[in-house]
DSSP file (Angstrom, degrees, kcal/mol; ACC not computed):
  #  RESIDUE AA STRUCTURE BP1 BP2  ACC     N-H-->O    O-->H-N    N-H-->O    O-->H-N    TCO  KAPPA ALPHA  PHI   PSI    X-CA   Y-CA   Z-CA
    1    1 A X              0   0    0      0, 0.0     2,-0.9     0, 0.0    45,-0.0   0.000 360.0 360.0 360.0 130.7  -21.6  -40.4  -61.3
    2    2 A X        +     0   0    0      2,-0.0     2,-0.4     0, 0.0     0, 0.0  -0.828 360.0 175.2 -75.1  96.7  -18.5  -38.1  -61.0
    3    3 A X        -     0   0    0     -2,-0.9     2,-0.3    48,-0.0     3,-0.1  -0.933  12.6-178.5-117.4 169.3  -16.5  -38.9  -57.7
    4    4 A X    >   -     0   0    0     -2,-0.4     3,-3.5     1,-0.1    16,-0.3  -0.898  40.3 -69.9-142.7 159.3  -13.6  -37.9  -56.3
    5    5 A X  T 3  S+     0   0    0     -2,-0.3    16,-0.2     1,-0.2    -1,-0.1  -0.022 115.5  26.8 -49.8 155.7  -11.5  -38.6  -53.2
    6    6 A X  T 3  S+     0   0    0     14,-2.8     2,-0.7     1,-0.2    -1,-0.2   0.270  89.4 127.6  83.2  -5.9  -12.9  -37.2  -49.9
    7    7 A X    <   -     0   0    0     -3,-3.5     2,-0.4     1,-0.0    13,-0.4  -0.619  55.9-133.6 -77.2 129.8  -16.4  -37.4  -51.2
    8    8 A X        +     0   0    0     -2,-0.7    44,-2.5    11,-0.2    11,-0.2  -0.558  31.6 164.1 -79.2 120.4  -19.0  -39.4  -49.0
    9    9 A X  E     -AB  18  51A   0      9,-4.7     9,-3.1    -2,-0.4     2,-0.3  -0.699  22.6-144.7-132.0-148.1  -21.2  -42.0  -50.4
   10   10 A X  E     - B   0  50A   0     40,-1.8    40,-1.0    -2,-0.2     7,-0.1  -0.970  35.5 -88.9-167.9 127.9  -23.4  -44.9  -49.1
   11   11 A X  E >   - B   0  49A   0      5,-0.3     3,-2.7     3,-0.3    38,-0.3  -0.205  29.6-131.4 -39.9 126.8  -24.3  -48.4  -50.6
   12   12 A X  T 3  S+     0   0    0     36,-3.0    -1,-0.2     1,-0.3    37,-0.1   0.532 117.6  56.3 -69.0   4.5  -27.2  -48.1  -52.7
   13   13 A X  T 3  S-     0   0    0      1,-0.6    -1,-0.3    35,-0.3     2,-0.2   0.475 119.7-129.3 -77.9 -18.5  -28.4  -51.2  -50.5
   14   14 A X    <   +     0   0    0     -3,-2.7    -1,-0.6     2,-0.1    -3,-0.3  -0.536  56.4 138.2  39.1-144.7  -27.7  -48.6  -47.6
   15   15 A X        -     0   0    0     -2,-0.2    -1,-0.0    -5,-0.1     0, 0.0  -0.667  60.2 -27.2 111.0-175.5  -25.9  -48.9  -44.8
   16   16 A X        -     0   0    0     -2,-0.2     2,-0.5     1,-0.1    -5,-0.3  -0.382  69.5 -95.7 -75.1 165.5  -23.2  -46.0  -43.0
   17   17 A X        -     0   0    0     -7,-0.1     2,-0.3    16,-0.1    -7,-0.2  -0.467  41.9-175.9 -76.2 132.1  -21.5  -43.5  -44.8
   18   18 A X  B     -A    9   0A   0     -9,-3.1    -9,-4.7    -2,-0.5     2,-0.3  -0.830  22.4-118.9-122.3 179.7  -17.8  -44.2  -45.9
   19   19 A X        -     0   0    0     12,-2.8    12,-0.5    -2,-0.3     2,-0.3  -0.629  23.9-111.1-111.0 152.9  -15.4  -41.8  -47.8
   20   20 A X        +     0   0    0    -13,-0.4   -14,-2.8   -16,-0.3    10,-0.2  -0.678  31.3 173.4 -94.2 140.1  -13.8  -42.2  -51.1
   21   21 A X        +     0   0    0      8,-1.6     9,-0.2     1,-0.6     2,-0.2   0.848  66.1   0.3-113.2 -50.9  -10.3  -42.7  -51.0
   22   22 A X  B     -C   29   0B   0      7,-1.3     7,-0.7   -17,-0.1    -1,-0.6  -0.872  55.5-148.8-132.2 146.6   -9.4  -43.5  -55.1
   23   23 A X        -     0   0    0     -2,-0.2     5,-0.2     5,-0.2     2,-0.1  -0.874  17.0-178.6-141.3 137.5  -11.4  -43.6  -57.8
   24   24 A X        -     0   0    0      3,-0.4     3,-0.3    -2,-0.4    22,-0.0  -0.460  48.1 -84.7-128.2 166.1  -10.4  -46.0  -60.6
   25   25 A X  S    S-     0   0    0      1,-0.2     3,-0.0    -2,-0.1    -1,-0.0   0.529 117.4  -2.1 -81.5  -8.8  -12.2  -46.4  -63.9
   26   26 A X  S    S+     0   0    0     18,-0.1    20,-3.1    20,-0.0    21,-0.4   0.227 132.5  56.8-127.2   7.0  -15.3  -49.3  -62.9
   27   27 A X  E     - D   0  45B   0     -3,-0.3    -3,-0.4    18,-0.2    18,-0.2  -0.527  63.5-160.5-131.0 170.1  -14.1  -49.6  -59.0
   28   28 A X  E     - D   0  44B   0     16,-1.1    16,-1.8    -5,-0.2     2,-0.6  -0.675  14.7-139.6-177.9 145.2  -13.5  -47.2  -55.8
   29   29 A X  E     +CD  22  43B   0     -7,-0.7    -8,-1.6    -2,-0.2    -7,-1.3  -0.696  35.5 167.2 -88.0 109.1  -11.4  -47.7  -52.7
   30   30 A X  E     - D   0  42B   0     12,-2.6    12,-1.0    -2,-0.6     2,-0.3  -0.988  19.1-154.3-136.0 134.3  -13.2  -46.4  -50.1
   31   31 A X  E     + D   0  41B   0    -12,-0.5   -12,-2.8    -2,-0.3     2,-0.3  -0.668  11.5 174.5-105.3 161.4  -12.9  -46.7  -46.1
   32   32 A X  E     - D   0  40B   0      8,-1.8     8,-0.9    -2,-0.3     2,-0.6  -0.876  34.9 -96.2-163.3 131.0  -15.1  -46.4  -42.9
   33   33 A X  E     - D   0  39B   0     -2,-0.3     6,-0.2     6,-0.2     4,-0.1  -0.591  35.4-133.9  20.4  52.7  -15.2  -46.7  -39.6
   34   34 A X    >   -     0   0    0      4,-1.8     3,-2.0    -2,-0.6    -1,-0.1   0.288  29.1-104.4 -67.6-169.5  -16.4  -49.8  -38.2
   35   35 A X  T 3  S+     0   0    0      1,-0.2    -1,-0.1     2,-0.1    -2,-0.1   0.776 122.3  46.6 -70.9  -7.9  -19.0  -50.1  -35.2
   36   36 A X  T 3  S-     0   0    0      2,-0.1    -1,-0.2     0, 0.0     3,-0.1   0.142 127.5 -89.1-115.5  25.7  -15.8  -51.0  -32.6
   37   37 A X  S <  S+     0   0    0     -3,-2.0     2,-0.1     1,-0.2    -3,-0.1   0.452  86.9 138.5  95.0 -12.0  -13.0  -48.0  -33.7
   38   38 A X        -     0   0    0     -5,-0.1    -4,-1.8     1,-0.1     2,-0.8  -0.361  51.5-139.4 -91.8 147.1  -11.6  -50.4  -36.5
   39   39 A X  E     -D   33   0B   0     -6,-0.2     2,-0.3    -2,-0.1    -6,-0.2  -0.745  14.9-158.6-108.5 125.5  -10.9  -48.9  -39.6
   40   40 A X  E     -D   32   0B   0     -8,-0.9    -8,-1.8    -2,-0.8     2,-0.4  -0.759   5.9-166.7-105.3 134.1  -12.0  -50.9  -42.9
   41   41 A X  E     +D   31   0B   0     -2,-0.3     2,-0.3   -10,-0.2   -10,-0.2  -0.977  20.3 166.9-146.0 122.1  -10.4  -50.2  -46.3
   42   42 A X  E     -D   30   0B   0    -12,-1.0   -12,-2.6    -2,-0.4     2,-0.4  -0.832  36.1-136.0-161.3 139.5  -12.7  -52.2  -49.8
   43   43 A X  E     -D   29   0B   0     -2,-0.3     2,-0.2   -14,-0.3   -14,-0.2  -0.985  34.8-168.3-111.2 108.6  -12.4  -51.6  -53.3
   44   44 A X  E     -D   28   0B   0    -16,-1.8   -16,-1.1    -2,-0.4     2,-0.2  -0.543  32.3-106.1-101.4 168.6  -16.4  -51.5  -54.6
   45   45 A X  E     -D   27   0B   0    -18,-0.2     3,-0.4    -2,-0.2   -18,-0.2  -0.595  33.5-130.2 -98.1 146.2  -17.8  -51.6  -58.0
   46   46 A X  S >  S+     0   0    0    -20,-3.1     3,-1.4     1,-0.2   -19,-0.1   0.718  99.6  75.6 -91.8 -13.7  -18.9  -47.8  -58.5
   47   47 A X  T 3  S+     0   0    0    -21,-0.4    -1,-0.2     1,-0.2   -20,-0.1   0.198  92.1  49.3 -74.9  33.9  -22.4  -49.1  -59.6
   48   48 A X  T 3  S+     0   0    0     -3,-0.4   -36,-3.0   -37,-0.0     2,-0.3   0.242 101.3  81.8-133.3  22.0  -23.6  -49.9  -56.0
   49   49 A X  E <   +B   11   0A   0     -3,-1.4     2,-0.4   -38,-0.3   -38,-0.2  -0.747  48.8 170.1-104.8 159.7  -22.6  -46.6  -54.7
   50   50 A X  E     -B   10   0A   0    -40,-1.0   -40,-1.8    -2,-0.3     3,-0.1  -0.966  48.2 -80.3-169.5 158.9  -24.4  -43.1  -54.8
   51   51 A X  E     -B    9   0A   0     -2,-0.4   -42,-0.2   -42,-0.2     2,-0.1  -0.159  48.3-123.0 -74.6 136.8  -23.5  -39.7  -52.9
   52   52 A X        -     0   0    0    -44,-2.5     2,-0.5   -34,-0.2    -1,-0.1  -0.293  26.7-123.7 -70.3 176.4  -24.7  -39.8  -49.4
   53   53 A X        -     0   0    0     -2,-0.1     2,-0.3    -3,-0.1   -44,-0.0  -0.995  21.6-126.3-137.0 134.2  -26.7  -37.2  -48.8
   54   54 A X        -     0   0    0     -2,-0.5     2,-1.5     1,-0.0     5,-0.1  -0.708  12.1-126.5 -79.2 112.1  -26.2  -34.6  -45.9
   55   55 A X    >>  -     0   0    0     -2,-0.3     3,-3.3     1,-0.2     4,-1.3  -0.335  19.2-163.8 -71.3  93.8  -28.1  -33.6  -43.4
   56   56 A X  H 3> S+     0   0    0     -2,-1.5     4,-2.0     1,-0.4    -1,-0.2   0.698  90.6  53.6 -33.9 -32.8  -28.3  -29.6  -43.7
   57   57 A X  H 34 S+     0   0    0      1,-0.2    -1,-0.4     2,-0.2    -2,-0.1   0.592  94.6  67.5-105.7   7.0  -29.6  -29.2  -40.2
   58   58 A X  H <4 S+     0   0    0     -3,-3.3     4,-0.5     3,-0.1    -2,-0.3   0.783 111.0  35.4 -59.3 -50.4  -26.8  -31.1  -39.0
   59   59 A X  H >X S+     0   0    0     -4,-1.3     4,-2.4     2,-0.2     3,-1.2   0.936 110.9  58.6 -81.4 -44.0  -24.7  -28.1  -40.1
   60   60 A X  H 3X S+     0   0    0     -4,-2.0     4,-1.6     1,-0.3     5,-0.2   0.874 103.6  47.8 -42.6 -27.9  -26.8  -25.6  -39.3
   61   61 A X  H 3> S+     0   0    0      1,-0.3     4,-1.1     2,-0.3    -1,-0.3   0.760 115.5  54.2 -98.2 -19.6  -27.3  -26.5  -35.1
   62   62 A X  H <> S+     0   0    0     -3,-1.2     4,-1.9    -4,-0.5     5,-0.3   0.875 106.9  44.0 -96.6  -5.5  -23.6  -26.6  -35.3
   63   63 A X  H  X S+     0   0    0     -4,-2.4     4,-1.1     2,-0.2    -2,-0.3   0.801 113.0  54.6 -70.8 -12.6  -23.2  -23.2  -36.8
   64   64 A X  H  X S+     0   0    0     -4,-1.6     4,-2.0    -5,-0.3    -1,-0.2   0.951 107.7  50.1 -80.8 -66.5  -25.7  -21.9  -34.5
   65   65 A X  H  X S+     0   0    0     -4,-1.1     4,-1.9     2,-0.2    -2,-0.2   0.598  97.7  61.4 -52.2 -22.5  -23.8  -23.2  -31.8
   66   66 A X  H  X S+     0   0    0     -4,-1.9     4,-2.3     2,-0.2    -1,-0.2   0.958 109.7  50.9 -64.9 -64.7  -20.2  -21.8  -32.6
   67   67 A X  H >X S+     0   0    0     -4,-1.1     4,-1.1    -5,-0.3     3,-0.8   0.903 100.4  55.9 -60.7 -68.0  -21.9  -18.4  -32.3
   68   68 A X  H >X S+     0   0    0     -4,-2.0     3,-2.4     1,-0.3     4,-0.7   0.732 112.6  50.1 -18.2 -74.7  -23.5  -19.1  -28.9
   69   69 A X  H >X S+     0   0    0     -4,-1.9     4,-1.5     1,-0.3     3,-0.6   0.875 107.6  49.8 -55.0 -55.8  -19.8  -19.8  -27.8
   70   70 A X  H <X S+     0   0    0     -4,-2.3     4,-1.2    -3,-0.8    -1,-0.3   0.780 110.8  49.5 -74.1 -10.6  -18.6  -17.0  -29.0
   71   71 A X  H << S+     0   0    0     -3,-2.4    -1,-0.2    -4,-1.1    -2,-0.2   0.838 107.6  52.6 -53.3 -43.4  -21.2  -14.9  -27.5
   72   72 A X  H <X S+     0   0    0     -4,-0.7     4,-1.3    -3,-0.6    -2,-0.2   0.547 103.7  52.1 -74.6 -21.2  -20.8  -16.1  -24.5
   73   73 A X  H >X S+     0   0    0     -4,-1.5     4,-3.7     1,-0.2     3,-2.0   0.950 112.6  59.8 -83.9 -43.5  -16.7  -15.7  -24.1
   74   74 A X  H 3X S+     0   0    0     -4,-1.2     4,-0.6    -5,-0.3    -1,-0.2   0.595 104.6  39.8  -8.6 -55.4  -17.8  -12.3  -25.1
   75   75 A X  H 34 S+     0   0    0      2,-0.3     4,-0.4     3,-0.1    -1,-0.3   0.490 111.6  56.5 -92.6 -21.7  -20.0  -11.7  -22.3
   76   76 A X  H X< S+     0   0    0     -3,-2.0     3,-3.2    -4,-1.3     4,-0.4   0.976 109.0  48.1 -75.0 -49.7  -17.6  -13.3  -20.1
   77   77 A X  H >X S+     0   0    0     -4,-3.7     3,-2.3     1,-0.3     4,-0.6   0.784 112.4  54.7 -45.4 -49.5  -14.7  -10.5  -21.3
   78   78 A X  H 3X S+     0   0    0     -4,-0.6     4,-1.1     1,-0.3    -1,-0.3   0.444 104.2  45.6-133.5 -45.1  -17.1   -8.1  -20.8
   79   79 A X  H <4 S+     0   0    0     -3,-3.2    -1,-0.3    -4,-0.4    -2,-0.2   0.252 113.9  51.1-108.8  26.4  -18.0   -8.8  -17.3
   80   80 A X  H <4 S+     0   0    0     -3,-2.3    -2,-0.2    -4,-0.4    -1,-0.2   0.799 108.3  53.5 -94.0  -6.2  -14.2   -9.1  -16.3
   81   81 A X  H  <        0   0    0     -4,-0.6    -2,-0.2     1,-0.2    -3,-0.2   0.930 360.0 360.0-102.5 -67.1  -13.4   -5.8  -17.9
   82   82 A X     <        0   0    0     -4,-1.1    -1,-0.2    -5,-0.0    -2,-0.1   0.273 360.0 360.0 -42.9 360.0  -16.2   -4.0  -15.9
């Protein structure tokens, strides 16, 4: 598995996703986010990691929604203008 900083994976046990910070030649230093704001920073063996995988309609409903907003300021210019 190729990775490189900024890439997201996930224990192959599971668990949340954390971000790759370094990756070094059996190891990578990766942080996350625990459940109370505290921010956690581990050096893992890269054989118990593998790329998280992203939910696509997660991006989608927010791209959807960026356009709704911008429709709407649209609508708003539209009816101040009138």
């Amino acid at each position: 598995m190729d990775l490189k900083p900024g890439d997201v994976v996930i224990l192959k046990s599971g668990g949340h996703p954390i971000t790759v910070v370094e990756v070094n030649d059996d190891a990578v230093v990766c942080l996350w986010m625990g459940g109370e704001g505290d921010l956690f920073r581990e050096t893992l063996p890269l054989a118990v990691l593998e790329l998280a995988e992203l939910d696509e309609a997660d991006d989608e409903e927010e791209d959807e929604e960026g356009e709704d907003d911008e429709e709407d300021d649209e609508d708003e210019h539209q009816a101040k203008v009138a």
